[in-house]
Structures are given as C-alpha cells and as structure tokens.
C-alpha positions in Angstrom: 71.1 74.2 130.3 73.2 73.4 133.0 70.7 70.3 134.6 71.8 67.4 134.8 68.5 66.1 134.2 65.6 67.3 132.1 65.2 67.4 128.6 67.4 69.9 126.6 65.8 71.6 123.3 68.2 73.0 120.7 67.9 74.1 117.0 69.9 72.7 114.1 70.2 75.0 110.4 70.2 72.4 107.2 70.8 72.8 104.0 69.9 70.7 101.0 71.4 70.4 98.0 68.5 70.2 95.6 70.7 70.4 92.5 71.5 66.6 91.8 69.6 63.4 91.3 69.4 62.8 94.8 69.0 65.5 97.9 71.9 65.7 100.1 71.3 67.3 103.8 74.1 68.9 105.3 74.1 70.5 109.3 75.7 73.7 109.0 78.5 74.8 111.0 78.4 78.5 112.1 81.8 80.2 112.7 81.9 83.3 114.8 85.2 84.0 113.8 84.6 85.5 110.2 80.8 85.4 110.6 80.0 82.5 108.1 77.9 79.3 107.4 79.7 75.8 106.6 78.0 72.8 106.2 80.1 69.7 107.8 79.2 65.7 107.6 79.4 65.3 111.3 76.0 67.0 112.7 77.6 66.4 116.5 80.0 69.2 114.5 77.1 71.7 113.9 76.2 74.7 115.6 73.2 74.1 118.1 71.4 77.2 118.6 69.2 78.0 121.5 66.2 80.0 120.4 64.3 79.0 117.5 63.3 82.4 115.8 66.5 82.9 115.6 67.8 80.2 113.7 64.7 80.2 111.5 65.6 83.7 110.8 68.9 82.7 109.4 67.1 79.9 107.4 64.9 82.2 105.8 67.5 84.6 105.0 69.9 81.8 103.5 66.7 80.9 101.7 66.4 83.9 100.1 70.1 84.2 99.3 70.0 80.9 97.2 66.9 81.8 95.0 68.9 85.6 94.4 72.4 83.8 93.3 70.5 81.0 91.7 71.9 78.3 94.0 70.4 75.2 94.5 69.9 74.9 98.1 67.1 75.3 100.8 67.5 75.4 104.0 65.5 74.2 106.9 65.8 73.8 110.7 66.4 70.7 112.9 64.8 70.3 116.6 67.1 68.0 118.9 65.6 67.2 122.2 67.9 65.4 124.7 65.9 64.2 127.9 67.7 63.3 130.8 66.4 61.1 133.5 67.8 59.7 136.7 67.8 55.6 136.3 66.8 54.0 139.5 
C-alpha cells in the first residue's frame, strides 16, 4: 500500500513451541536469500506478507512438517491492521 491513509492489512506466520510447560509464540522471519523460516523475538522483525492464502499455505505446510519430524511446534497466522487517518 502506498496511501498515506487507510487501513493496511498484512499477514504474520507464528510458531508455537508446544513442547515445554509453558507455550512460547515466535513471529517468523522469512529469508529469501536461502529460502528458509526463522522465528525472531522482535515481530516488527517478521516477514509481513500480503495475501492471506498464501501465508496460510505455508502454515499448513510447516504444520505438516512438525507432526512428520516429530517437532513440537504449530504454526498459525497473525492479521495486523494499521488504519491511517488524517487528524484534524
């Protein structure tokens, strides 16, 4: 979106780690580079995608991986909606 006002609507992947006591969430960082997922702390350090079948795609896949190598993570998917308004 290149508005300057409006409300803005992206996607954000998550993964929890299920395996302790307590679930930790984790946005997840997508590096075009090498073509892989890594969580990070920050979620202003996330990768915001733009279309939401996408990302739930890659959710569901990631989803998938985890029960087939036995991991303890699922994954789920974040809306962020920025709105913009002009203050008078």
């Amino acid at each position: 979106m290149n508005e300057l006002t409006g409300v803005q609507v992206k996607y954000i992947l998550v993964q929890a780690n299920t395996g302790g006591e307590e679930e930790r969430k984790q946005a997840v960082f997508y590096n075009e580079y090498n073509n892989s997922l890594t969580t990070v702390e920050n979620v202003n350090q996330a990768t915001k995608f733009d279309e939401l079948e996408m990302v739930q795609g890659v959710a569901s896949l990631q989803n998938q991986m985890a029960v087939i190598f036995g991991k303890p993570f699922t994954y789920s998917v974040v809306k962020e909606e920025i709105t913009r308004t002009v203050v008078e």
